[in-house]
C-alpha positions as a Markdown table, in Angstrom:
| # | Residue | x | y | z |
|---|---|---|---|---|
| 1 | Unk | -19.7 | 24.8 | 58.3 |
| 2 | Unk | -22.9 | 25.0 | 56.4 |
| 3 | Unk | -24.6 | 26.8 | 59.2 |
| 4 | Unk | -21.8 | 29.3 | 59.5 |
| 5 | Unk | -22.2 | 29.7 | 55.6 |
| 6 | Unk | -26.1 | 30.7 | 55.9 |
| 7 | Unk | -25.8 | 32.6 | 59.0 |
| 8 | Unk | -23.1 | 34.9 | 57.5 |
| 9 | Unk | -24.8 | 35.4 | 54.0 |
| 10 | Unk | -28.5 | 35.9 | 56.2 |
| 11 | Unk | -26.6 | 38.5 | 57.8 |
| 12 | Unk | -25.1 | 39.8 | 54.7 |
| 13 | Unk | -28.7 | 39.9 | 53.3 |
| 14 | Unk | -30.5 | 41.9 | 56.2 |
| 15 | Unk | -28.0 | 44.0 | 56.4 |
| 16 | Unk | -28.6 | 45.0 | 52.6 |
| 17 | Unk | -32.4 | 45.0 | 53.2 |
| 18 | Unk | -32.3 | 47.5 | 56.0 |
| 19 | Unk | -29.6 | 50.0 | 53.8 |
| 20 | Unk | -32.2 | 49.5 | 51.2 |
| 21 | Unk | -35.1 | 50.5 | 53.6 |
| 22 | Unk | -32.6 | 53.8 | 54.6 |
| 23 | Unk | -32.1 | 54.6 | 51.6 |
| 24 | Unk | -36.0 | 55.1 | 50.3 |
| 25 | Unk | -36.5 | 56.9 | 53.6 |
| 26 | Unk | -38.8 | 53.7 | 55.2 |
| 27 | Unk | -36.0 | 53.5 | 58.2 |
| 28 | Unk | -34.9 | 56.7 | 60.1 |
| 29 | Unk | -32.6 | 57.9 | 62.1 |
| 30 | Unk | -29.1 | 57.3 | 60.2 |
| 31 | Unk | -26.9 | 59.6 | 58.1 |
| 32 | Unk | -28.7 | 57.3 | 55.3 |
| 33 | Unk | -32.4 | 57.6 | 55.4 |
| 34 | Unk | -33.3 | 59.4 | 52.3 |
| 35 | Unk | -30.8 | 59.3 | 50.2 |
| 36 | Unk | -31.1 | 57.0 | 47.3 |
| 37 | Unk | -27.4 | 55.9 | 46.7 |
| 38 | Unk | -27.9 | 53.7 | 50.3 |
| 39 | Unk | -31.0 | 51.8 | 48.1 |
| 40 | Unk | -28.7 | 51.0 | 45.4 |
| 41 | Unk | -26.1 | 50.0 | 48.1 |
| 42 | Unk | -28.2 | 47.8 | 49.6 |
| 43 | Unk | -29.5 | 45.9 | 46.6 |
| 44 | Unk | -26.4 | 45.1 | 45.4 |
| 45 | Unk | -25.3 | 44.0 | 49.4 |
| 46 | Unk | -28.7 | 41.6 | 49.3 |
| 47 | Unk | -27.9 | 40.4 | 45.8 |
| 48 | Unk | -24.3 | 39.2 | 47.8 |
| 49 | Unk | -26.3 | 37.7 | 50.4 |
| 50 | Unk | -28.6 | 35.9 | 48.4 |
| 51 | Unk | -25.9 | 34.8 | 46.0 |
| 52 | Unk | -23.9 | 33.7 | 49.4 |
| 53 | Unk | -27.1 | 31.6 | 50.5 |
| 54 | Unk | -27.2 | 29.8 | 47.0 |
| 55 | Unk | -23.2 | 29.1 | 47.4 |
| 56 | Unk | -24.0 | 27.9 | 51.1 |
| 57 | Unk | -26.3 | 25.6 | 50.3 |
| 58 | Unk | -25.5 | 23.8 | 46.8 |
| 59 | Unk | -25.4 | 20.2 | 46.3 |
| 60 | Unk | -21.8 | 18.5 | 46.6 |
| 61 | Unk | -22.6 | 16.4 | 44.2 |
């Protein structure tokens, strides 16, 4: 179950860091690239995925 966890918040997280990279114009070739609401997006998304890697991998104890 952990593995699922960190796979699924990883995902989460790259996911954010490539609407991030749209949004400041690094990435091309979407509807997104340029505009700066997509960087704010995707910080936010990688802040969920980071926060979902530090849920998936706490101590139990």
């Amino acid at each position: 179950m952990r593995l699922t966890k960190n796979l699924l918040a990883l995902i989460v997280l790259a996911i954010g860091a490539l609407w991030s990279l749209q949004g400041i114009g690094v990435v091309g070739g979407s509807f997104m690239t340029g505009q700066s609401q997509w960087l704010y997006v995707g910080l936010v998304t990688m802040l969920v995925g980071l926060l979902g890697l530090v849920w998936a991998n706490r101590s139990r104890g």
